[in-house]
N, C-alpha and C positions, 0 to 999 in steps of 0.2 A: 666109766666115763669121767673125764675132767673136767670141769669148769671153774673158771674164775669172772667172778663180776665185779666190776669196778661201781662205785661213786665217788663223787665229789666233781673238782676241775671245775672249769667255768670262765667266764673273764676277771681283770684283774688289773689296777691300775699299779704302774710300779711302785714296788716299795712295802706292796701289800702281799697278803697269805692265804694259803690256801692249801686245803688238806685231801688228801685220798685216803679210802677204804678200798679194799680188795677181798673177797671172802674164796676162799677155795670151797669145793664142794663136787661127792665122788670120791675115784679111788685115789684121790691124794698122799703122799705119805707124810705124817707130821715133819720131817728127820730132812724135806726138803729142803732148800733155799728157795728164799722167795727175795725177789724184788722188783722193780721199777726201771723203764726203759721209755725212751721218750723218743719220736722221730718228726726232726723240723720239716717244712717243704724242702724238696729237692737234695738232703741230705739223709743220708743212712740213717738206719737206725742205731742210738747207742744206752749204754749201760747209764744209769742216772744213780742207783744204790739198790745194794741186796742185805741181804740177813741171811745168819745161817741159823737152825734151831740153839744153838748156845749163845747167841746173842752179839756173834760175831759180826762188823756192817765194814763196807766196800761202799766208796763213795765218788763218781765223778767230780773228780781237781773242779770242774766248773761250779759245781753245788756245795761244795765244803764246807762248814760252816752255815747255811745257811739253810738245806735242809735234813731232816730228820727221820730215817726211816725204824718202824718197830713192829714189833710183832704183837697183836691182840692176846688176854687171856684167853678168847677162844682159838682152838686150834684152826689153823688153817688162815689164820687172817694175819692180814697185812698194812700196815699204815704207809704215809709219808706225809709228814708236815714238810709245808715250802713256805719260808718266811725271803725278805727282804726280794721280792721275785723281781725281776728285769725283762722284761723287752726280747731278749735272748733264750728265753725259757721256753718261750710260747712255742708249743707243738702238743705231736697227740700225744699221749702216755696211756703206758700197758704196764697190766700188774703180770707179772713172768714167774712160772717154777719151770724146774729140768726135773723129768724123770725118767730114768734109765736111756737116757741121750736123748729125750724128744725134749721141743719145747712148748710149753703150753701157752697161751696169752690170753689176755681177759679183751673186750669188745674194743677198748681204746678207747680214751678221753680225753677231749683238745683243752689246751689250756691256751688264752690266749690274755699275753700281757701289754702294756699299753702305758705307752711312755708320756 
């Protein structure tokens, strides 16, 4: 079985930062990608940044520069620093791995920013 549990998230006046934890836990495989996906109201959900075990990252054009996703010495975990956040950010966010074509997600944590 998989799981992924997130912390962090919260409120957040713009301009300001805010960090996630994600732990995987189960039959996880190190060798995964893991990342970060966020979904506003009324809008899909989309890709925010991933990691591959080499240290390779993929980053939403909207978040460039401003956030930072990485992977823990412990295996299986997951970060993302969000600095200079916006008003546009605000939604829930899920920590994500694909394994053998499924996809996993962790409970989802709102983030909401405030102009």
């Amino acid at each position: 079985q998989v799981q992924l549990v997130e912390s962090g998230g919260g409120l957040v006046q713009a301009g300001g930062s805010l960090r996630f934890s994600c732990v995987g836990s189960g039959s996880i495989l190190r060798t995964n990608v893991m990342g970060w996906y966020r979904q506003a109201p009324g809008k899909q959900r989309e890709l925010v940044a991933a990691i591959a075990v080499g240290g390779g990252t993929t980053y939403a054009d909207s978040v460039k520069g401003r956030f930072t996703i990485s992977r823990g010495n412990v295996e299986k975990t997951v970060y993302l620093q969000m600095n200079s956040l916006k008003p546009e950010d605000t939604a829930v966010y899920y920590c994500n791995t694909r394994q053998f074509g499924f996809d996993y997600w962790g409970q989802g944590t709102q983030v909401t920013v405030s102009s």
